[in-house]
BALOBA-1460 file (C-alpha; in Angstrom, 3 decimals):
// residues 320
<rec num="1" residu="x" x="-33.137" y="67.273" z="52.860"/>
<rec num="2" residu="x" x="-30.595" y="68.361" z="50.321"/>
<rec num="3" residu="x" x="-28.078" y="71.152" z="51.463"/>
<rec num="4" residu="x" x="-29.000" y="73.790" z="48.694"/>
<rec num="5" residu="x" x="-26.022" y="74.968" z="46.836"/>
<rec num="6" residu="x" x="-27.235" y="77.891" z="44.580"/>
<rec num="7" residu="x" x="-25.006" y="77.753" z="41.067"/>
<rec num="8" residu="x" x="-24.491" y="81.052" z="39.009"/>
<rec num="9" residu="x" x="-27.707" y="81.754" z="37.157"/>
<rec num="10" residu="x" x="-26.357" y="84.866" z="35.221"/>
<rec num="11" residu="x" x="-28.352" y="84.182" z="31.653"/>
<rec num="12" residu="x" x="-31.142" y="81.607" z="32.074"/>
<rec num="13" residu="x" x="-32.176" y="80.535" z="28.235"/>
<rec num="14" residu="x" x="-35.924" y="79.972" z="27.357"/>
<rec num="15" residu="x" x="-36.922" y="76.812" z="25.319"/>
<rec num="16" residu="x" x="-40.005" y="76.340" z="23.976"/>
<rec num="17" residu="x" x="-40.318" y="71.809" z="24.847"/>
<rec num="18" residu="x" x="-42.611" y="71.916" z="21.595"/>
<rec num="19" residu="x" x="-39.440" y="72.535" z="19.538"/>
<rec num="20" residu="x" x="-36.825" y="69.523" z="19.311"/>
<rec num="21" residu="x" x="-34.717" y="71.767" z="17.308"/>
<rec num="22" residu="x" x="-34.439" y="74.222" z="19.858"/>
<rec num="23" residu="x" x="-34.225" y="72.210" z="22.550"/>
<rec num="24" residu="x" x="-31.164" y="70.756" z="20.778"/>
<rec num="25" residu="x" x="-29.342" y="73.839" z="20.160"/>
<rec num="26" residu="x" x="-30.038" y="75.429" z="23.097"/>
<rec num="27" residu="x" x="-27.015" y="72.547" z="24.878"/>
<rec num="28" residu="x" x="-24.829" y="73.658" z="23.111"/>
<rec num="29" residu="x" x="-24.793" y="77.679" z="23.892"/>
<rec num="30" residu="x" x="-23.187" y="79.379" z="26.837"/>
<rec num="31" residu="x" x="-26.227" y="80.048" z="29.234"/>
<rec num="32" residu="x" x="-25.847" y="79.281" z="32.606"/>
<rec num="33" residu="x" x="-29.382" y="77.973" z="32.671"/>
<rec num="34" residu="x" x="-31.615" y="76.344" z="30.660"/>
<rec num="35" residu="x" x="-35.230" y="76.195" z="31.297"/>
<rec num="36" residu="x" x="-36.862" y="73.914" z="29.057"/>
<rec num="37" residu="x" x="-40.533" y="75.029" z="28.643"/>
<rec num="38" residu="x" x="-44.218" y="74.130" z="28.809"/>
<rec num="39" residu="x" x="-46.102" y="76.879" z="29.868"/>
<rec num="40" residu="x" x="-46.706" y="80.194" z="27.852"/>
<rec num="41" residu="x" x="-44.526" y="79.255" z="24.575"/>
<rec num="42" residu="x" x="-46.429" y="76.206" z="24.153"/>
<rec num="43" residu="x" x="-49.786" y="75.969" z="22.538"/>
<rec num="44" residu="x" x="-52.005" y="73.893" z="24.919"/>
<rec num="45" residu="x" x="-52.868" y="70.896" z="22.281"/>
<rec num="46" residu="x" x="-48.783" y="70.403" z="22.131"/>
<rec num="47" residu="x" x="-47.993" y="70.218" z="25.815"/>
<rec num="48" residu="x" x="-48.257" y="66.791" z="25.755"/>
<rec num="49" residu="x" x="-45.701" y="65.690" z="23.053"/>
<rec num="50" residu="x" x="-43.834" y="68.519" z="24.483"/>
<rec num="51" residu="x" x="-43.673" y="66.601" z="27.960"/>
<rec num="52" residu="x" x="-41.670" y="63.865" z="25.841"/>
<rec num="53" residu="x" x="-39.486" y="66.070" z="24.095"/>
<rec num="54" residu="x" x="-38.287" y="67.379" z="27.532"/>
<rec num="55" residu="x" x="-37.865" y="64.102" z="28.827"/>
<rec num="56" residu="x" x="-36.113" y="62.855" z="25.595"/>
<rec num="57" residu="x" x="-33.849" y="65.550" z="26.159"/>
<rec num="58" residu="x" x="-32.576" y="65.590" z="29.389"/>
<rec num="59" residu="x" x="-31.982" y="61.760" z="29.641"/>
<rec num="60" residu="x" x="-29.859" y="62.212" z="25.831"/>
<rec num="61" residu="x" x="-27.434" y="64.352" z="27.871"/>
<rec num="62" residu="x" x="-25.056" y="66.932" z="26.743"/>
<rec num="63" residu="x" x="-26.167" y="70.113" z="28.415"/>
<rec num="64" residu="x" x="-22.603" y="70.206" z="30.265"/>
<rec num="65" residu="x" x="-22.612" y="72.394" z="33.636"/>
<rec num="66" residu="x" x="-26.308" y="74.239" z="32.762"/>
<rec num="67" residu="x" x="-28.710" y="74.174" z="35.279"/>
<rec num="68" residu="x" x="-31.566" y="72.247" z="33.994"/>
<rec num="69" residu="x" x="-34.869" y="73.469" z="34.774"/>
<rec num="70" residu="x" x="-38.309" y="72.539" z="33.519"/>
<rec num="71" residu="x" x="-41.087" y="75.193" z="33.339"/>
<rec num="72" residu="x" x="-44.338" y="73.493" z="34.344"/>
<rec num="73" residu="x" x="-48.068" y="75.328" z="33.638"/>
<rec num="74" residu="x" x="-49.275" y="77.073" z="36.741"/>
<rec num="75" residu="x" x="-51.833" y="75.713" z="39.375"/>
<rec num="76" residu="x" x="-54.929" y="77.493" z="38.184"/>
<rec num="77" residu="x" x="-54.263" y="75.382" z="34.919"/>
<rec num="78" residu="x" x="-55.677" y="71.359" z="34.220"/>
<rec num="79" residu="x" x="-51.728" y="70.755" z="32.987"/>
<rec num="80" residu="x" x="-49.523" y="71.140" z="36.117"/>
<rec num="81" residu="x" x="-49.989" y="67.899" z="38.062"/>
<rec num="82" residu="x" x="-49.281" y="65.621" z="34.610"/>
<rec num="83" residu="x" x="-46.308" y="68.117" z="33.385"/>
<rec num="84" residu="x" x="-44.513" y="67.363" z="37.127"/>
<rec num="85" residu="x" x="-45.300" y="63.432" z="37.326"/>
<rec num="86" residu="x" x="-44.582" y="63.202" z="33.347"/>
<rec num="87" residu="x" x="-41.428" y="65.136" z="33.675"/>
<rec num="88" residu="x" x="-39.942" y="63.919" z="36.832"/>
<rec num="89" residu="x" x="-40.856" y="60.159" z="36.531"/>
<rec num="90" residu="x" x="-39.539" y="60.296" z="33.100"/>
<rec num="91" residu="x" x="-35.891" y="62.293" z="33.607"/>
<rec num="92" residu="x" x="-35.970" y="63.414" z="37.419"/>
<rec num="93" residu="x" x="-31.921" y="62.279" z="37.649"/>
<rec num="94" residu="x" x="-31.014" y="64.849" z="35.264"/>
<rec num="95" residu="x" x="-33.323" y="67.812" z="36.360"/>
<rec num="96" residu="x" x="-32.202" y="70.046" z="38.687"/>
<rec num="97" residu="x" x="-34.936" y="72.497" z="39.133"/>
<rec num="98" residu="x" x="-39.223" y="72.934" z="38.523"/>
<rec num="99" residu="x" x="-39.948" y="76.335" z="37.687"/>
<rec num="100" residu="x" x="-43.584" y="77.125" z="39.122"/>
<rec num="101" residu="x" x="-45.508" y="80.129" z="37.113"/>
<rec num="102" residu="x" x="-48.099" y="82.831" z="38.190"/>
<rec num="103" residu="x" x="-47.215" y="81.860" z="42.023"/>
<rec num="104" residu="x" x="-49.787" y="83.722" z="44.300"/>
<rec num="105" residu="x" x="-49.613" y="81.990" z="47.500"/>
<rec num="106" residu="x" x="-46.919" y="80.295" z="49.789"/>
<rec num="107" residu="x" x="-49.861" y="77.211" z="49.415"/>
<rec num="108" residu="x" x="-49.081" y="76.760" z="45.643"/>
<rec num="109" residu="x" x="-45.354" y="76.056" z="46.670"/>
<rec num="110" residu="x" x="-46.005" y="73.698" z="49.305"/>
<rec num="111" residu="x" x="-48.544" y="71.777" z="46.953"/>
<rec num="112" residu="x" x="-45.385" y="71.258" z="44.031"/>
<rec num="113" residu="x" x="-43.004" y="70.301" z="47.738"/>
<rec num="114" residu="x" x="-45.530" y="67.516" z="48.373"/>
<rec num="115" residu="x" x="-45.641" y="66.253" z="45.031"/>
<rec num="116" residu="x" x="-41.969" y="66.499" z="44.182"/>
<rec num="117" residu="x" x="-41.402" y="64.695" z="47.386"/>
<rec num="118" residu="x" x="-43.562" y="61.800" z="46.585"/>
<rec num="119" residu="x" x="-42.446" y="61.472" z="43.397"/>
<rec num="120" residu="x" x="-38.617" y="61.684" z="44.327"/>
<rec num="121" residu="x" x="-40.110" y="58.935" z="47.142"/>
<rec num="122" residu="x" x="-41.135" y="56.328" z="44.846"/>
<rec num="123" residu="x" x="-38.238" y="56.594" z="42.133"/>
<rec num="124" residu="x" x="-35.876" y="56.428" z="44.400"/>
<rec num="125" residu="x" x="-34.378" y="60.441" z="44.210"/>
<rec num="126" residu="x" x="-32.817" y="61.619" z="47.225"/>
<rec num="127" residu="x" x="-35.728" y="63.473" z="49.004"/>
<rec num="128" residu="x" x="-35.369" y="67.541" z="48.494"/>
<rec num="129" residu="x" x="-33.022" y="67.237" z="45.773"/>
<rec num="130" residu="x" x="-35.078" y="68.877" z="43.150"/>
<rec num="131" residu="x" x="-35.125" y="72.324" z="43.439"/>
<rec num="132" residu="x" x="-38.227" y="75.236" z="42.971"/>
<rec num="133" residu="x" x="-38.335" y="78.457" z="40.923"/>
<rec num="134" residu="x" x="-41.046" y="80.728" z="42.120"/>
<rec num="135" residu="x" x="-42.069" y="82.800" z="39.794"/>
<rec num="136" residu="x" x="-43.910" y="86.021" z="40.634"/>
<rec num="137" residu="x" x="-46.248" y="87.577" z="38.058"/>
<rec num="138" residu="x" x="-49.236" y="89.201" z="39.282"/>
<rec num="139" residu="x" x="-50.340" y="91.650" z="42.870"/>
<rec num="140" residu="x" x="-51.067" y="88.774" z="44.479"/>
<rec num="141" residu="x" x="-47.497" y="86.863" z="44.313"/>
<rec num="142" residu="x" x="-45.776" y="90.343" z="44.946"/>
<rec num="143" residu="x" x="-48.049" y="90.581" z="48.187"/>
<rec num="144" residu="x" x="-47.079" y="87.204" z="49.222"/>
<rec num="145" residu="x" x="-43.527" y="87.201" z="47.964"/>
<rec num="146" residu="x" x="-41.664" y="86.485" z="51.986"/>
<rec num="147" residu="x" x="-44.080" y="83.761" z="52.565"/>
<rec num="148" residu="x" x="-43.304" y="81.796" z="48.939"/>
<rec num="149" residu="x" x="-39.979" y="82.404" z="49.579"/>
<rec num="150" residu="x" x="-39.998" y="80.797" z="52.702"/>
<rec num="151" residu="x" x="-42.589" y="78.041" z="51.388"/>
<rec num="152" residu="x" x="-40.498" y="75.265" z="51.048"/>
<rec num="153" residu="x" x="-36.845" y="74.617" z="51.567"/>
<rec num="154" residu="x" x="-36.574" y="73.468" z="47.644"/>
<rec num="155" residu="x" x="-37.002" y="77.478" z="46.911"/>
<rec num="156" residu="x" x="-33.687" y="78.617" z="45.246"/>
<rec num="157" residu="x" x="-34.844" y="81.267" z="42.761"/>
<rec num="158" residu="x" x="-37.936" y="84.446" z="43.128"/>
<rec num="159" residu="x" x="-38.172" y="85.337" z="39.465"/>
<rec num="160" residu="x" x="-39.823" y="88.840" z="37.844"/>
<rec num="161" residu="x" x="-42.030" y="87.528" z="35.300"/>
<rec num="162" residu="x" x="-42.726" y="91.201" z="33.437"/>
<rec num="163" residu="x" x="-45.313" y="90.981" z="30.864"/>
<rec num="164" residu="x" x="-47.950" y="88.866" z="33.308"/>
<rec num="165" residu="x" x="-47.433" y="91.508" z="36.091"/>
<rec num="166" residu="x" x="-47.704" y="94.282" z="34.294"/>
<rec num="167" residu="x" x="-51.234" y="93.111" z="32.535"/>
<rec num="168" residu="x" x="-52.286" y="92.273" z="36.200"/>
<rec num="169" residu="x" x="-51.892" y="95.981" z="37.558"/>
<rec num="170" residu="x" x="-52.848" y="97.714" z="34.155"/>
<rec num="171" residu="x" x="-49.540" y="99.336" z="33.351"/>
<rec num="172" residu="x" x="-49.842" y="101.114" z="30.604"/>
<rec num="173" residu="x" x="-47.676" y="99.262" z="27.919"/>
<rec num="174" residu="x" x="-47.280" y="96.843" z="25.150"/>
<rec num="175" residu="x" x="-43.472" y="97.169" z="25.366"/>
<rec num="176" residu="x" x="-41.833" y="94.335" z="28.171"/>
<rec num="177" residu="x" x="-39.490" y="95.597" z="29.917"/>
<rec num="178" residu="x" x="-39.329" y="98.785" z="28.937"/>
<rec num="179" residu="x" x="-40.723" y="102.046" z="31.144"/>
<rec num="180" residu="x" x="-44.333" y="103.127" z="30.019"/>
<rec num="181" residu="x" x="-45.221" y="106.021" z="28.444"/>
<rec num="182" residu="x" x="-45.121" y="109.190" z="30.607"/>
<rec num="183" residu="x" x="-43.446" y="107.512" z="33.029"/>
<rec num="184" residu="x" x="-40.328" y="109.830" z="32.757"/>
<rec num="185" residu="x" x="-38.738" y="110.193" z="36.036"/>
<rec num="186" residu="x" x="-37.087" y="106.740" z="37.627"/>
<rec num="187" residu="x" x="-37.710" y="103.295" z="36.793"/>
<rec num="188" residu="x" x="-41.774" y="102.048" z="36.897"/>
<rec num="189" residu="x" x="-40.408" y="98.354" z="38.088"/>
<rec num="190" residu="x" x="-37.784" y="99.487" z="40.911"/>
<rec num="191" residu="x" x="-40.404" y="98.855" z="43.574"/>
<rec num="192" residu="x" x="-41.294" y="95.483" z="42.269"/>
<rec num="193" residu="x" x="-37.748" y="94.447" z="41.633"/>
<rec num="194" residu="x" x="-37.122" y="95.475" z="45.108"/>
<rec num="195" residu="x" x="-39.351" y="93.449" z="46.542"/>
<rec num="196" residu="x" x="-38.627" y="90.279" z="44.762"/>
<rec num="197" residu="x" x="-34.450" y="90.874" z="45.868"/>
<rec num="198" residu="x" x="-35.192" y="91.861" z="49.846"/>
<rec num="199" residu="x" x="-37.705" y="88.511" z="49.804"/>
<rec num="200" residu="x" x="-34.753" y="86.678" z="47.931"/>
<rec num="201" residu="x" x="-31.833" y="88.159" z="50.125"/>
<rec num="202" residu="x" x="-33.286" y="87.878" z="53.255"/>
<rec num="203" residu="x" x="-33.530" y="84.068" z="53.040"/>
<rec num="204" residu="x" x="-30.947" y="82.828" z="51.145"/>
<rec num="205" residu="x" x="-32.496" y="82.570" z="47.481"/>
<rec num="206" residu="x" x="-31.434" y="84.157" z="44.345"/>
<rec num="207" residu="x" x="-33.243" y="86.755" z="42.403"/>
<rec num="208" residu="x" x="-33.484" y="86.547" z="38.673"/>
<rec num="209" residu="x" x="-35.078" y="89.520" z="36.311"/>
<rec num="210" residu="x" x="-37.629" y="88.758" z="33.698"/>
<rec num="211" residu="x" x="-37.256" y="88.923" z="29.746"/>
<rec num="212" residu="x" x="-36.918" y="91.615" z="27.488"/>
<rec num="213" residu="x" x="-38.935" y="90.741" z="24.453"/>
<rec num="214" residu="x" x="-37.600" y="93.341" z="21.786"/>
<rec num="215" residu="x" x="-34.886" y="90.234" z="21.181"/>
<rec num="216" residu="x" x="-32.815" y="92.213" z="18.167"/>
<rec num="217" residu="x" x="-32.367" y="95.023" z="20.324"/>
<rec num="218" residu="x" x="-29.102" y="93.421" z="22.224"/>
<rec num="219" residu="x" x="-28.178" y="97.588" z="23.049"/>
<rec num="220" residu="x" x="-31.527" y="97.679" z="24.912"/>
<rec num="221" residu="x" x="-31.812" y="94.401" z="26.945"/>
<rec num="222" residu="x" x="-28.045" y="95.472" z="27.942"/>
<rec num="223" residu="x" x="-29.267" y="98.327" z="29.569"/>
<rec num="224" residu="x" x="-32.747" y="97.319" z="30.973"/>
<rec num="225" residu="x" x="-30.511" y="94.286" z="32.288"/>
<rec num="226" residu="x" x="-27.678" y="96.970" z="34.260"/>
<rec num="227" residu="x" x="-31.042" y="98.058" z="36.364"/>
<rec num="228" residu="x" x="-31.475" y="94.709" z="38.096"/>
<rec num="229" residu="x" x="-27.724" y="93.987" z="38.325"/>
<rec num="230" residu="x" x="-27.056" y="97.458" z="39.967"/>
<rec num="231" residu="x" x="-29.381" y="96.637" z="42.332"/>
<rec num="232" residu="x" x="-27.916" y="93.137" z="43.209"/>
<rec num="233" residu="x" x="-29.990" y="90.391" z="40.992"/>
<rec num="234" residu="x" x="-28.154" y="87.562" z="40.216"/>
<rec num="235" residu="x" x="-29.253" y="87.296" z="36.471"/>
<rec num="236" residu="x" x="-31.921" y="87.983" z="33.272"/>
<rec num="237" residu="x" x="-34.191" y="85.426" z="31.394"/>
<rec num="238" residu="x" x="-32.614" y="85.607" z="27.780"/>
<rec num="239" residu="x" x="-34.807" y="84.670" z="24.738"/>
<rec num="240" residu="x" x="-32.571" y="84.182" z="22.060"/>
<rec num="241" residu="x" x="-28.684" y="83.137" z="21.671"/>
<rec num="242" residu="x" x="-27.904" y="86.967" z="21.299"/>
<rec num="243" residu="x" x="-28.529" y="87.773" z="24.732"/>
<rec num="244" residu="x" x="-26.492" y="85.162" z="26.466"/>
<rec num="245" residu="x" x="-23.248" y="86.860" z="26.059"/>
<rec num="246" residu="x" x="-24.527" y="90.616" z="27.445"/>
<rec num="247" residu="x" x="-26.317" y="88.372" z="30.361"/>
<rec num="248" residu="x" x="-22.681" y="86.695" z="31.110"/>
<rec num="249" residu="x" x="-21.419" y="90.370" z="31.248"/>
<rec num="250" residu="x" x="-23.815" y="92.494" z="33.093"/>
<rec num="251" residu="x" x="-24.479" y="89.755" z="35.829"/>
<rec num="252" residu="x" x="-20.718" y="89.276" z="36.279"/>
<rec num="253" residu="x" x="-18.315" y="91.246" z="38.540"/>
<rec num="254" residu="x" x="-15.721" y="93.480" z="36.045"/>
<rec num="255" residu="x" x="-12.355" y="92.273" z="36.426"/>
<rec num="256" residu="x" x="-11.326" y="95.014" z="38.512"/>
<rec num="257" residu="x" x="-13.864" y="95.013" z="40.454"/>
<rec num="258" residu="x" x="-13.181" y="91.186" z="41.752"/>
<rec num="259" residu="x" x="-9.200" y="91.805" z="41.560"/>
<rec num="260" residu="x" x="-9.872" y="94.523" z="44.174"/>
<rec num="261" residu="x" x="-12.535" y="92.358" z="46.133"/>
<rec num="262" residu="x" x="-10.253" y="89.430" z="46.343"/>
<rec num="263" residu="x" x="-7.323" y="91.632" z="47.437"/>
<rec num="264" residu="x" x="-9.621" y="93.017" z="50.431"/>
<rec num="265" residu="x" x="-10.432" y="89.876" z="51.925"/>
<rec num="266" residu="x" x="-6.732" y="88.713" z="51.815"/>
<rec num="267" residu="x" x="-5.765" y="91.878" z="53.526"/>
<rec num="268" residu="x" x="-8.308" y="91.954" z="56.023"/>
<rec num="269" residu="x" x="-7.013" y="88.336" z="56.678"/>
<rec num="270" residu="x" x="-3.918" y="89.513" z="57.365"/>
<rec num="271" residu="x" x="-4.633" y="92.526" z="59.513"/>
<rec num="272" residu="x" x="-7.246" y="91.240" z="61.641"/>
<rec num="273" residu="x" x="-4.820" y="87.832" z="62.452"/>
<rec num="274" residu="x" x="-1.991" y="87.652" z="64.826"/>
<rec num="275" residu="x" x="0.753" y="87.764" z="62.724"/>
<rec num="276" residu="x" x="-0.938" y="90.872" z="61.038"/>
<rec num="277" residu="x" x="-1.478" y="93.211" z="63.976"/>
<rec num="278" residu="x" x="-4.838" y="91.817" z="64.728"/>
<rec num="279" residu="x" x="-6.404" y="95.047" z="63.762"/>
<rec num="280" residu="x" x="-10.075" y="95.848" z="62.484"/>
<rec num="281" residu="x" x="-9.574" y="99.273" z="60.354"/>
<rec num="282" residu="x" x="-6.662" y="99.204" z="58.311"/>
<rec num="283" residu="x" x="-5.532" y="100.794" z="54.942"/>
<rec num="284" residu="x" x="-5.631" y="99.071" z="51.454"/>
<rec num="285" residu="x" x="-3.692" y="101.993" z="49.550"/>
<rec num="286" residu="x" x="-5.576" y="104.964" z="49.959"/>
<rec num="287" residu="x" x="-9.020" y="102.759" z="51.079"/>
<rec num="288" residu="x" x="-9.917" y="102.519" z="54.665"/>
<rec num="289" residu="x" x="-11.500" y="98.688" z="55.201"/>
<rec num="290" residu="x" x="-13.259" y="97.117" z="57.884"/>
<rec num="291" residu="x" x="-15.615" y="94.542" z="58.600"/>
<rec num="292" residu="x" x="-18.218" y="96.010" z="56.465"/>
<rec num="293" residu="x" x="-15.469" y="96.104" z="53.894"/>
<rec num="294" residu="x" x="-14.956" y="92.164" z="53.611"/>
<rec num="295" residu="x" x="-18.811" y="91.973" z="54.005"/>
<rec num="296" residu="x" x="-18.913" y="93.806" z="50.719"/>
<rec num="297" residu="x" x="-16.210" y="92.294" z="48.898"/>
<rec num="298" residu="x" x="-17.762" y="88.672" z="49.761"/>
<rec num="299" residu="x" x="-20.792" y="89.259" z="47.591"/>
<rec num="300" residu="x" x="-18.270" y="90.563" z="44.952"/>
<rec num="301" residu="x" x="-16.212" y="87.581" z="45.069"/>
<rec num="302" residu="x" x="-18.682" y="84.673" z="45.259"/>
<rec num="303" residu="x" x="-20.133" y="86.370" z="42.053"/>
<rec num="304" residu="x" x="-16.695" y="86.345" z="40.502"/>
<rec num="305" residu="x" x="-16.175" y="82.905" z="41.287"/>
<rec num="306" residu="x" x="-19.489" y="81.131" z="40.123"/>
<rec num="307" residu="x" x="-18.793" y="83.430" z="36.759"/>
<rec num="308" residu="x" x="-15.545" y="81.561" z="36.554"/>
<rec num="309" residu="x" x="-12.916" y="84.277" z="37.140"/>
<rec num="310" residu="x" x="-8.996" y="84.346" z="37.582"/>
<rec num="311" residu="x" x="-7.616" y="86.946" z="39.673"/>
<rec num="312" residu="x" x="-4.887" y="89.226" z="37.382"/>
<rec num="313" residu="x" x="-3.887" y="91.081" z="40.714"/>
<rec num="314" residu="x" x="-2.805" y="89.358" z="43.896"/>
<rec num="315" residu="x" x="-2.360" y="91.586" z="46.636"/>
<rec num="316" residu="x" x="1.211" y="91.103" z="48.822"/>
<rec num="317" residu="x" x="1.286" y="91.580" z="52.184"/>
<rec num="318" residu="x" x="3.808" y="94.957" z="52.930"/>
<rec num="319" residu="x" x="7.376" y="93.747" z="53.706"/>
<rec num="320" residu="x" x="8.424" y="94.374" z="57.360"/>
C-alpha cells in the first residue's frame, strides 16, 4: 500500500464531465483541486458520454500540480460500478483520487477499496495508489462518520456535502450554506462540521467544507468559508472561478501568522538542544512557548507550506 501523502486541498473546483468546455478551462485556473464530475451536475442520460469526456481529459494532460479527482454516482445508484471501471481503466495513471457521494456506511467504502484494488490489479497501478473522498451527506453518514473514516486506508478526505444533509434532517432552508431562518444565535452546521473534522483529525485525513451555491456573492462564501477554517478545515468546494482566489486565502495561514509559526519552531529548536540550554519553557519576545507551543505552530506551518509560502521574518538566535 501507498504511503498517503495528503497535498493542500484549499479550493477544490467542481466540473460538471458533461461539459468539455468546462472541463477545459477548469486546467487552467488556480484551484488546488479539481474534481471532475458525474454525479449531481450531470443529467443521468449524459453520464455516459460524460465518462469519456473525463477520460479524454485527464489522459490530454495539462492540469499542472491539481489534484485530480473524479466524482463517481453513489452506491444506491445503477451508475457507480461502470463510472469507476470506465474511469479508471480508461485514465487511472493520471487520477489521483475517487470521490464517493451520499456515503452512509464504512461498507460502501470498503466496496469502492475492493474494486479500485482490482482494477489497479489488472492494469498494472501500484495497488492503493488511488485515493478515496468520502463524502458525508445525510444522518446516516454523520452517524457513521469514525468508521468511514477508518474504512479503508485509500481515505484522504471526509467532505460536508450541505444541500443533501440538510434535505435529509429537514432543515428549514432553500439557501446552502447559509443559517436558516430563526436560527439566530450560533452557527446551525457547527455540530456537523465538528464531527466531520474530529473523525478527520483523529485519523490522519483532511476535512473539506461543502459549497456555497449563491456563486456571485464572493462577500458571502468568504465569510461562510472563515467558519470552517476557524475551526481547522483544510478547504471549501468552489463552484465557479470567482471563488478560487477567497478559497486560496481563507484556507491559508496569513503571513504573519506562519512568519511567527516558523520562528517558534526554530526557537524551540534551539532552546530545547544542547547548545541552546536544553530548556522546555522559554521566551519568544514577550511569548512564553513550550511543547504545546511547537505543537501549535506545526499545524500552522505545514499549512503555510502546502499553500506555497516564503518566510519574510527569520528569527536569530540572541547573541551570547
Amino acid at each position: 500500500m501507498t504511503e498517503q501523502v495528503l497535498r493542500s486541498r484549499r479550493s477544490c473546483l467542481a466540473t460538471p464531465g458533461s461539459n468539455p468546455r468546462f472541463l477545459a478551462k477548469a486546467k487552467g485556473l488556480d484551484a488546488d483541486q479539481v474534481f471532475l464530475d458525474l454525479e449531481d451536475s450531470v443529467a443521468p442520460i449524459a453520464k455516459p458520454d460524460a465518462r469519456k469526456n473525463i477520460v479524454a481529459a485527464l489522459n490530454e494532460g495539462g492540469w499542472g500540480n491539481k489534484l485530480r479527482v473524479v466524482r463517481v454516482n453513489d452506491w444506491t445508484t445503477e451508475w457507480t460500478y461502470a463510472d469507476v471501471i470506465e474511469v479508471v481503466s480508461g485514465a487511472g495513471a493520471n487520477l489521483d483520487c475517487i470521490m464517493l457521494p451520499k456515503v452512509q456506511t464504512a461498507e460502501q467504502v470498503v466496496a469502492l477499496d475492493l474494486l479500485l484494488t482490482q482494477l489497479e490489479k489488472v492494469h498494472g497501478y501500484e495497488p492503493g495508489r488511488i485515493g478515496i473522498e468520502a463524502q458525508i451527506e445525510n444522518a446516516l453518514g454523520l452517524t457513521n462518520v469514525n468508521a468511514i473514516a477508518t474504512a479503508s486506508p485509500r481515505v484522504e478526505t471526509i467532505i460536508f456535502g450541505p444541500a443533501d444533509f440538510m434535505a435529509s434532517i429537514n432543515m428549514k432552508s432553500l439557501v446552502v450554506g447559509e443559517q436558516p431562518p430563526g436560527y439566530d444565535v450560533g452557527d446551525a452546521y457547527h455540530y456537523i462540521l465538528m464531527q466531520i473534522l474530529m473523525a478527520a483529525r483523529a485519523h490522519g485525513k483532511q476535512a473539506i467544507d461543502g459549497p456555497y451555491l449563491q456563486i456571485k456573492e464572493v462577500d458571502g462564501f468568504r465569510r461562510v468559508a472563515g467558519r470552517s477554517a476557524a475551526l481547522g478545515f483544510d478547504g471549501k468546494w468552489v463552484l465557479h472561478p470567482d471563488q478560487i482566489a477567497a478559497a486560496n486565502e481563507v484556507y491559508s495561514p496569513r503571513q504573519e501568522d506562519y512568519d511567527h509559526a516558523e520562528n517558534i519552531l526554530d526557537a524551540y529548536d534551539n532552546y530545547t538542544s544542547a547548545a541552546g540550554g536544553a530548556r522546555g519553557a522559554v521566551m519568544l519576545g514577550d511569548e512564553m512557548i513550550d511543547e504545546a507551543s511547537r505543537k501549535m505552530a506545526l499545524v500552522i506551518s505545514a499549512k503555510g507550506r502546502a499553500a506555497g509560502l516564503t518566510r519574510t521574518d527569520i528569527w536569530q538566535p540572541p547573541a551570547d
